[in-house]
C-alpha positions in Angstrom: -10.6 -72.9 12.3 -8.3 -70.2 11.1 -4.9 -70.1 12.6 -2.6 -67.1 11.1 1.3 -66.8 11.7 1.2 -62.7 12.8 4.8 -61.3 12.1 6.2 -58.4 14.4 4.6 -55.7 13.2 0.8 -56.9 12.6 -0.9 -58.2 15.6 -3.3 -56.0 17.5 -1.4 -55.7 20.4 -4.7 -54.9 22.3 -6.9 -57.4 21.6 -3.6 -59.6 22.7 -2.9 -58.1 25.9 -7.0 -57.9 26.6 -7.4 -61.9 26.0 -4.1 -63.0 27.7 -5.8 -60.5 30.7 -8.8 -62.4 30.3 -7.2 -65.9 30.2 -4.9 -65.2 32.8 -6.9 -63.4 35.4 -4.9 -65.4 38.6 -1.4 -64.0 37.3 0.3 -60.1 36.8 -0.6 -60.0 33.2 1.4 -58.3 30.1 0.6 -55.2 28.5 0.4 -54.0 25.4 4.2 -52.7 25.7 5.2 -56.1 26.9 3.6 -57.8 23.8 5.4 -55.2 21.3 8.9 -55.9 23.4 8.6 -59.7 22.5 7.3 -59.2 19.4 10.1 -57.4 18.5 12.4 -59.7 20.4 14.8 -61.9 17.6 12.6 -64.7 15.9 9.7 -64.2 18.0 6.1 -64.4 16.2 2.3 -64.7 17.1 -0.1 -67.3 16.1 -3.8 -65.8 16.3 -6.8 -68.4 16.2 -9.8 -66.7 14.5 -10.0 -63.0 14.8 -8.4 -63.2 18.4 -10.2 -66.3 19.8 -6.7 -67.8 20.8 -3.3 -67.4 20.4 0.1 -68.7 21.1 3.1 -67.1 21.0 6.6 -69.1 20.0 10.3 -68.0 19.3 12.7 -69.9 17.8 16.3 -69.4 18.2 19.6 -71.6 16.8 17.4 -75.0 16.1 15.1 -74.6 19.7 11.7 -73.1 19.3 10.1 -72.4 22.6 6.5 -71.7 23.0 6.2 -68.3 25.0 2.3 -68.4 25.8 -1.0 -70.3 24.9 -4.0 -67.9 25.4 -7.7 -69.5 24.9 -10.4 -67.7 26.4 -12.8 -69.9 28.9 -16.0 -69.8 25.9 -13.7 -71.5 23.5 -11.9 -74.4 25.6 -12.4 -77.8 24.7 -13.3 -77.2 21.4 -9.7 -77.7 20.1 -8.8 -74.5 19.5 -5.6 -75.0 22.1 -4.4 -78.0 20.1 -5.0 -76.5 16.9 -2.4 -73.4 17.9 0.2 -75.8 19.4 -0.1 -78.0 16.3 0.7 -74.8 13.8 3.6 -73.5 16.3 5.0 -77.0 15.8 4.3 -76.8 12.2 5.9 -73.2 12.4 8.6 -74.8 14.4 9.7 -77.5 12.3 9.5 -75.3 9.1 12.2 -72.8 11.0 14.2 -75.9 11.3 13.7 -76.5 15.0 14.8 -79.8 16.9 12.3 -79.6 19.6 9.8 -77.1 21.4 9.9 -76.6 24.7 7.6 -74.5 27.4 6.9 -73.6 30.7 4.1 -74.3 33.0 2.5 -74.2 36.4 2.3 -77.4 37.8 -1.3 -76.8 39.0 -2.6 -76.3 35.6 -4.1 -78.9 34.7 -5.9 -78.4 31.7 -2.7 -77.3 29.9 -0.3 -80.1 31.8 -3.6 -82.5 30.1 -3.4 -80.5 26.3 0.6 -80.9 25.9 0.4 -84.8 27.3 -1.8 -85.5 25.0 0.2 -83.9 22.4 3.4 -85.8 23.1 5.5 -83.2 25.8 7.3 -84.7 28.3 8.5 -82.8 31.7 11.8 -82.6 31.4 12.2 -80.9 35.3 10.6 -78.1 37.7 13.6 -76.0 36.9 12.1 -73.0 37.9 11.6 -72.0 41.6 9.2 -69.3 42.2 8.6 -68.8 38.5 5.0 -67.7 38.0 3.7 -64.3 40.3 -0.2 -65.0 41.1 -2.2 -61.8 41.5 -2.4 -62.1 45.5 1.5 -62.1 45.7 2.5 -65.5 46.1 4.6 -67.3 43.5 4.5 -70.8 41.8 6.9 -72.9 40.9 7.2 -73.8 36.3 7.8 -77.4 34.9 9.6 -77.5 32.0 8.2 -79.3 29.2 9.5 -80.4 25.9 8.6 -82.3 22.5 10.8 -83.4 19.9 9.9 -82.4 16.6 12.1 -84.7 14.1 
């Protein structure tokens, strides 16, 4: 598997927005414009698994790196193609000189609360009241995670 670091300018901002639509069917989903606004954002990059068949996105600002999304479409779960982007933003991470990584997620995802356990995150809180819109208007509350990386 092919994980490439995708700097501001490069990605294909469709194909990006199309599989986090895909992947994130439940929620409002980002556009095209909202991908180029982070992208351009300070220390922002994309990590794209196999022409498109994943990606993460991560920033990393004064010594934190934060993990922004993790996009796998349904075909390719549990194949390790989630691990393998969170591995090279932590690889990415640590080579920007970050301390830790941290994320946010709905507490009823399971899969990804299982992926970043495995992996060594630790909730830190549910920080974030009403944090995630779903598609039928109701809202859901984010768990912080977090990993040390030295």
């Amino acid at each position: 598997m092919t994980i490439k670091v995708e700097m501001p300018e490069s990605p294909d901002l469709k194909r990006l927005a199309a599989l986090y639509a895909q992947c994130f069917e439940h929620t409002r989903g980002w556009g095209e414009d909202d991908f180029e606004a982070m992208l351009l954002a300070t220390g922002v990059v994309a990590l794209v698994a196999d022409d498109y068949q994943g990606f993460g996105m991560i920033r990393c600002i004064a010594g934190d790196a934060e993990i922004l999304t993790l996009a796998v479409p349904s075909s390719q779960r549990r194949k390790g193609r989630g691990e393998a982007i969170v591995s090279a933003m932590c690889a990415w991470a640590r080579k920007q000189g970050a301390g830790s990584i941290s994320l946010e997620v709905r507490p009823s995802n399971s899969a990804a609360l299982s992926l970043y356990g495995k992996m060594g995150f630790r909730t830190l809180s549910r920080v974030r009241g009403d944090y995630y819109q779903n598609s039928d208007g109701s809202y859901e509350d984010a768990l912080t995670l977090q990993l040390a990386l030295k």
